[in-house]
C-alpha positions as CSV (number, residue, x, y, z in Angstrom):
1,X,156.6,118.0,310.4
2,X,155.6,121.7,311.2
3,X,156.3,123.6,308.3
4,X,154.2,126.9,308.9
5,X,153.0,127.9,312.3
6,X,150.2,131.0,311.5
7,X,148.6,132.3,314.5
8,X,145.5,134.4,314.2
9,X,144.1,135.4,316.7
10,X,140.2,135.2,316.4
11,X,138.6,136.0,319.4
12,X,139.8,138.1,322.5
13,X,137.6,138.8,325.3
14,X,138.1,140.9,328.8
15,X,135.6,141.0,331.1
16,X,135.6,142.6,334.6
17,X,138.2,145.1,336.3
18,X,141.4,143.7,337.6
19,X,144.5,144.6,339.3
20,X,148.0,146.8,337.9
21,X,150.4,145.1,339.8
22,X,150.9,142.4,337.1
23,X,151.3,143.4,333.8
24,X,148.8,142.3,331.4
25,X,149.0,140.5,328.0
26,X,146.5,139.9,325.3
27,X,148.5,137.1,323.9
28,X,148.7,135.3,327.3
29,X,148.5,131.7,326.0
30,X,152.6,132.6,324.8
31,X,152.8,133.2,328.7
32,X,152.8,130.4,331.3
33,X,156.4,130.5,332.7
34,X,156.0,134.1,334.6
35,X,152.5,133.0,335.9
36,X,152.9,128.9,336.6
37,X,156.2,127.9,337.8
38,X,154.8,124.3,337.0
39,X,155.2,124.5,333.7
40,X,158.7,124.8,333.5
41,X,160.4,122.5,330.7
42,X,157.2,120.5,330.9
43,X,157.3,120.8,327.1
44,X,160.6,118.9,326.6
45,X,162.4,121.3,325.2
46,X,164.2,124.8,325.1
47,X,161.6,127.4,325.0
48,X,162.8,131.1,324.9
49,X,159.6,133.7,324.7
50,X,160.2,137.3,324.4
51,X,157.4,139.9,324.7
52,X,157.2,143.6,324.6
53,X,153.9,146.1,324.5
54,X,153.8,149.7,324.4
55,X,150.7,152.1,324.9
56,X,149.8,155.6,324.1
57,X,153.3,155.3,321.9
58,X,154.2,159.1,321.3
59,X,153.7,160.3,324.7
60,X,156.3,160.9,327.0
61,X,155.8,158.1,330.7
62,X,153.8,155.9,328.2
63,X,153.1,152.3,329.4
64,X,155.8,150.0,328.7
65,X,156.0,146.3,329.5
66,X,158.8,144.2,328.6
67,X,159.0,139.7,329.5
68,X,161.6,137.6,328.6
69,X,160.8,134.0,330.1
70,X,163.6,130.9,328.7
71,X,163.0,127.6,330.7
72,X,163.9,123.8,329.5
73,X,164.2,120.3,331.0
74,X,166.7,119.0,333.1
75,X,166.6,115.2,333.5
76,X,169.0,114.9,336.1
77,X,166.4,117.3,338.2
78,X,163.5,115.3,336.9
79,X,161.8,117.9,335.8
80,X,162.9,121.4,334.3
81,X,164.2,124.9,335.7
82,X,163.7,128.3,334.1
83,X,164.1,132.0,334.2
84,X,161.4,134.8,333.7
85,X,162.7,138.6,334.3
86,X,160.1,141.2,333.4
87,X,160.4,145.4,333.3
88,X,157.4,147.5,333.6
89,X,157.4,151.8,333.7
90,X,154.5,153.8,333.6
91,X,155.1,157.2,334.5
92,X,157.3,158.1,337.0
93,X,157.4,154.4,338.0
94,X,159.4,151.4,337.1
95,X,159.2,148.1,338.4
96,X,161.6,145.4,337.5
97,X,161.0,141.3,338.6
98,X,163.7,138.4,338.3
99,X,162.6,134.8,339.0
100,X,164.2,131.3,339.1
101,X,161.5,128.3,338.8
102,X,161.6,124.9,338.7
103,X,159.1,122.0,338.2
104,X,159.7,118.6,339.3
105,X,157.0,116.1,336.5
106,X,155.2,113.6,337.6
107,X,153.3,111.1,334.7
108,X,149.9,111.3,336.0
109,X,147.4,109.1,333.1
110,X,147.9,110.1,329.3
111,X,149.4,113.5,330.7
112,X,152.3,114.9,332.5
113,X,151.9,116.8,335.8
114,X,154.4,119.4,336.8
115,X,154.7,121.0,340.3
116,X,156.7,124.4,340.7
117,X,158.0,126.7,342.8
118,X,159.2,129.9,342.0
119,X,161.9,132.4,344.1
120,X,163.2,135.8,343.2
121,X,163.1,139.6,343.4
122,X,161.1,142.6,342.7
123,X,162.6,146.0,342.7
124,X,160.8,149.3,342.5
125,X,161.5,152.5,341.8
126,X,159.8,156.2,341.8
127,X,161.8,158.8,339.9
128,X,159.7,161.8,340.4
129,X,160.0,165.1,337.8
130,X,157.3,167.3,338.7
131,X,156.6,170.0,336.7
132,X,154.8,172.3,338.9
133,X,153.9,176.2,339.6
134,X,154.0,175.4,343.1
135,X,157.2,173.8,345.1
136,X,156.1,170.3,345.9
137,X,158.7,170.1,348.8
138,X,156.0,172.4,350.4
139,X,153.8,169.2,350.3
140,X,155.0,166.0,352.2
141,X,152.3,163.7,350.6
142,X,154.2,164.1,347.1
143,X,157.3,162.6,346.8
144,X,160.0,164.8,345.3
145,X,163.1,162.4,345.6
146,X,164.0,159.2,343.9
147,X,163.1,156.2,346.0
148,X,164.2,152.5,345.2
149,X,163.1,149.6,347.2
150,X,163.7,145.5,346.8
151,X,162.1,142.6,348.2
152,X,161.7,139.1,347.6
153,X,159.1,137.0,345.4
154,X,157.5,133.5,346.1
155,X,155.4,131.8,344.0
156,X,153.5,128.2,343.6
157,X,151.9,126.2,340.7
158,X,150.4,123.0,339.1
159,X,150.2,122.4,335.7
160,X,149.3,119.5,333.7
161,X,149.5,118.5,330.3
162,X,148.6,116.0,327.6
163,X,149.0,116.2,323.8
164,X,145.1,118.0,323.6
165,X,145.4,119.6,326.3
166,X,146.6,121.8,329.3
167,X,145.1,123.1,332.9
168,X,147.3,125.0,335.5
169,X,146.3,126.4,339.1
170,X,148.6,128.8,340.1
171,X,149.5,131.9,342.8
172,X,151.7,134.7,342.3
173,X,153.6,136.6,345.2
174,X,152.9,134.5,347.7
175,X,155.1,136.2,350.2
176,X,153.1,139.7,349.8
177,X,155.8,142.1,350.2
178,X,155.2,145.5,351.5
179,X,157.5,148.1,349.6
180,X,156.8,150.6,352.3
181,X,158.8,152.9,351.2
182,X,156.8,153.7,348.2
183,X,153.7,152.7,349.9
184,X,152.9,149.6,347.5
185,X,152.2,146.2,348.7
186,X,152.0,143.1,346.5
187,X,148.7,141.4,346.6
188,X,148.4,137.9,345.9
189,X,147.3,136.6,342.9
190,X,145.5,133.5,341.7
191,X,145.7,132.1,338.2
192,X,143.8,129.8,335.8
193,X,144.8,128.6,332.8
194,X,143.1,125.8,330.2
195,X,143.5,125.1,326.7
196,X,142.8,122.2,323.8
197,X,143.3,121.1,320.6
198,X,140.4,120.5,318.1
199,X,141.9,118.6,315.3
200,X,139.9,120.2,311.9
201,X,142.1,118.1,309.8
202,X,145.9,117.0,309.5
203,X,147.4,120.5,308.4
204,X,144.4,122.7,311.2
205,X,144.1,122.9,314.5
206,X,141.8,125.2,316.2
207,X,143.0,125.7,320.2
208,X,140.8,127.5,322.5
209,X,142.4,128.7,325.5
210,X,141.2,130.7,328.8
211,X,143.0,132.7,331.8
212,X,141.2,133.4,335.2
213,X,143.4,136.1,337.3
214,X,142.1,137.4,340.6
215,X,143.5,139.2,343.5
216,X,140.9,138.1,345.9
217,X,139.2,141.4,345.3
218,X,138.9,141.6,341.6
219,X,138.9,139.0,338.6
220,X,139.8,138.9,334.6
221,X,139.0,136.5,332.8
222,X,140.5,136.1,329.3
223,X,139.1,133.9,326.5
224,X,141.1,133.1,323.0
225,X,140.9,131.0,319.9
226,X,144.2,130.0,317.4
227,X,144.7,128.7,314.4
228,X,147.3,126.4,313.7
229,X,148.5,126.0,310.4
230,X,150.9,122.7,310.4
């Protein structure tokens, strides 16, 4: 039985440019759910991961990111349903995103394979307080009113499991709404994940993971090792 679950984590490489309009997490291997719809409840159990990250703390508009993703199995669905809502402000903007998944399993060899879909909403909003000599009115490319704007969210994913190991292919915002309003449109993203399990003995694991993100014009790619004390 688990007694002590340490996570250190010992290696954590980023490596190319990539885009703002998801929010970014260096302990990414806690997130699947908001990424994979497939991998809801594929775990067997109730899983409930909150995760918050603040930059430039101190300053006022800092970056602040906020995820709170709770998923679980549902036999009579054959499969699981789940719930990721995420907040995100930088500046003068703030983006909120609400999204129901589920994932029917399929037992595919030694592993489980989950298909999922994802629906929901994104809202956006620009609260502008300019501090400026000059009246920005005067100016019709700046914005000097709040503007709020909501559209809808699809997503699709795969993921499969075994007791070593995981793989998921996955695509964000499939619909690729246009908040025109504030002159954002959501770009589709693609998503890799992969991880295993090296048994070192019975009480250490060591579990390489990776994450691949591209918007079809530029790409992350994440790489992470844990240890697992048991």
């Amino acid at each position: 039985m688990r007694k002590i679950l340490l996570v250190a984590a010992t290696a954590f490489i980023g490596v190319s440019a990539y885009s703002q309009q998801d929010p970014q997490y260096s302990h990414y291997m806690f997130d699947r759910l908001s990424i994979n719809p497939g991998y809801t409840g594929i775990d067997n159990k109730i899983c409930i991961t909150g995760i918050f990250r603040e930059q430039w703390a101190g300053f006022e508009g800092q970056p602040q990111t906020f995820l709170l993703n709770v998923h679980g199995p549902v036999k009579l669905l054959r499969g699981g349903v789940g719930l990721s809502y995420f907040n995100d402000q930088l500046g003068f903007f703030k983006h909120n995103v609400a999204r129901l998944s589920y994932s029917y399993h399929l037992p595919v060899g030694r592993g489980l394979l989950g298909m999922g879909l994802s629906a929901g909403i994104i809202s956006s909003a620009l609260n502008p307080t300019w501090v400026a000599i000059d009246p920005v009115a005067s100016d019709g490319a700046i914005p000097d009113a709040s503007v709020t704007q909501t559209t809808y969210d699809l997503g699709f994913g795969l993921y499969y499991k075994t007791d070593e190991m995981y793989v998921g292919l996955s695509s964000t915002h499939l619909s690729e709404s246009d908040l025109n309003k504030l002159n954002v449109k959501k770009s589709r993203h693609y998503y890799l994940l992969a991880g295993y399990d090296f048994t070192i003995n019975p009480q250490l694991k060591l579990r390489p993971s990776t994450r691949v993100e591209s918007d079809g014009t530029s790409t992350q790619i994440d790489l992470n090792v844990n240890d697992l004390y048991l």
